[in-house]
C-alpha positions in Angstrom: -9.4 -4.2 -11.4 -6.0 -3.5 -10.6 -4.4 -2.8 -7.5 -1.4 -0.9 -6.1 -0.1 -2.1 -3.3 3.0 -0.4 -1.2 3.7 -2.2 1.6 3.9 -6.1 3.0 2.7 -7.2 -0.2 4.9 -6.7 -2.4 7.3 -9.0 -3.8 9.5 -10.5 -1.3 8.0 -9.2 1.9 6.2 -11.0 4.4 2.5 -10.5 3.1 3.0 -11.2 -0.9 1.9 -14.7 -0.6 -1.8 -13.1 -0.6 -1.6 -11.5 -3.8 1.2 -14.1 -5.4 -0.5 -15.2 -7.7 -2.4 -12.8 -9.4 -0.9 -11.2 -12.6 2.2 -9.1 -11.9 1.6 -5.3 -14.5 4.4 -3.4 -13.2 6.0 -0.8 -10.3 5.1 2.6 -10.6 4.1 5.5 -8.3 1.1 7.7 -7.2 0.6 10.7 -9.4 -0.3 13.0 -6.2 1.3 12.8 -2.8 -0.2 11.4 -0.1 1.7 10.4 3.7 3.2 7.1 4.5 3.4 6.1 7.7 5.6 3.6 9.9 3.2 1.4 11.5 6.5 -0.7 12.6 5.8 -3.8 11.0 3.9 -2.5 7.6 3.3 1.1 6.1 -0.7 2.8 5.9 -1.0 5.8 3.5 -2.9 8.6 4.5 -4.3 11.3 1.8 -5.0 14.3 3.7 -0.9 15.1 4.1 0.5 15.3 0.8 4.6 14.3 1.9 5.4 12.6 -1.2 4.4 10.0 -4.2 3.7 6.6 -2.7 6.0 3.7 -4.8 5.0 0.2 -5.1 3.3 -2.9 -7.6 0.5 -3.3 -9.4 -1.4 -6.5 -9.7 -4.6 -7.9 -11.6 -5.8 -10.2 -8.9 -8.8 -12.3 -9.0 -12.3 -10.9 -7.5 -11.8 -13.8 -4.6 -8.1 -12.5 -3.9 -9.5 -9.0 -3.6 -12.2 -10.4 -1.5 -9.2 -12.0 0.9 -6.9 -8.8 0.8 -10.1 -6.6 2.2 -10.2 -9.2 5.2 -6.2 -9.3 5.4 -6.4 -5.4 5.4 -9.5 -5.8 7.5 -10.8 -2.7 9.6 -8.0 -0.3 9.4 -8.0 0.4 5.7 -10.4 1.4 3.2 -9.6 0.6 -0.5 -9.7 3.4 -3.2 -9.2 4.4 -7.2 -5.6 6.7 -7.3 -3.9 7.5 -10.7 -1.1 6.3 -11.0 2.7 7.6 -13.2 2.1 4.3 -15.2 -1.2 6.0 -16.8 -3.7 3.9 -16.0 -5.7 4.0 -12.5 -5.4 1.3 -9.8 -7.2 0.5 -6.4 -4.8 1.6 -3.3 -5.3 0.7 0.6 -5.5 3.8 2.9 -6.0 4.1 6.5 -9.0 5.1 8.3 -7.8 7.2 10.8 -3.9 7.1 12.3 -3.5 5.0 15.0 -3.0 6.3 18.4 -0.3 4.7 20.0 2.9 6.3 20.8 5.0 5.7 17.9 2.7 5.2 15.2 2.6 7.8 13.3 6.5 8.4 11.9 6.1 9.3 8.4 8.4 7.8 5.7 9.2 11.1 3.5 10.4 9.0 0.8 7.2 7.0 -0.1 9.1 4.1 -0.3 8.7 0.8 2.4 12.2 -1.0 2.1 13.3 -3.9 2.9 15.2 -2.8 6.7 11.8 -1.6 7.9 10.4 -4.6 6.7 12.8 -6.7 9.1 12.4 -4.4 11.6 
């Protein structure tokens, strides 16, 4: 099962050493839009606002580094099956619900998490 991930965990960001060494496929995008949001020190996606395509990796990790990436993504996040530009499907982390402190909810109208938020 693949998985798209668009945030800490990709390659050379803070997170990637979870998923570094599963199989590397490729970078791509979301076919459909969804929201990304600035959660200051990683992004969440949220699919009821469609702002823009979502950019990021795909890996082939193990079922045991899937099992550890649902406990790093833990309560906020639900994982689920997007189609991605590449044309194949992938599994993707969304958020639950948008957090509700002050702050948390910036969206990134790009799709893209970049390195100067990551150091932020």
């Amino acid at each position: 099962m693949y998985v798209f991930v668009y945030g800490s965990l990709k390659k050379g960001f803070c997170n990637h050493p979870l998923i570094e060494g599963s199989e590397f496929i490729c970078e791509t995008h979301t076919k459909e839009s969804y929201a990304m949001l600035d959660l200051h020190r990683f992004p969440g996606v949220i699919k009821d606002k469609k702002i823009s395509i979502i950019y990021g990796e795909v890996y082939d990790p193990e079922d045991t580094v899937l099992e550890q990436l649902d406990i790093f993504e833990g309560s906020w996040y639900t994982r689920e099956n997007v189609e991605l530009d590449a044309g194949f499907p992938a599994q993707m982390y969304f958020l639950k619900r948008i957090p509700e402190k002050p702050g948390y909810s910036r969206i990134i109208n790009e799709g893209i998490w970049t390195e100067k938020q990551h150091m932020e």
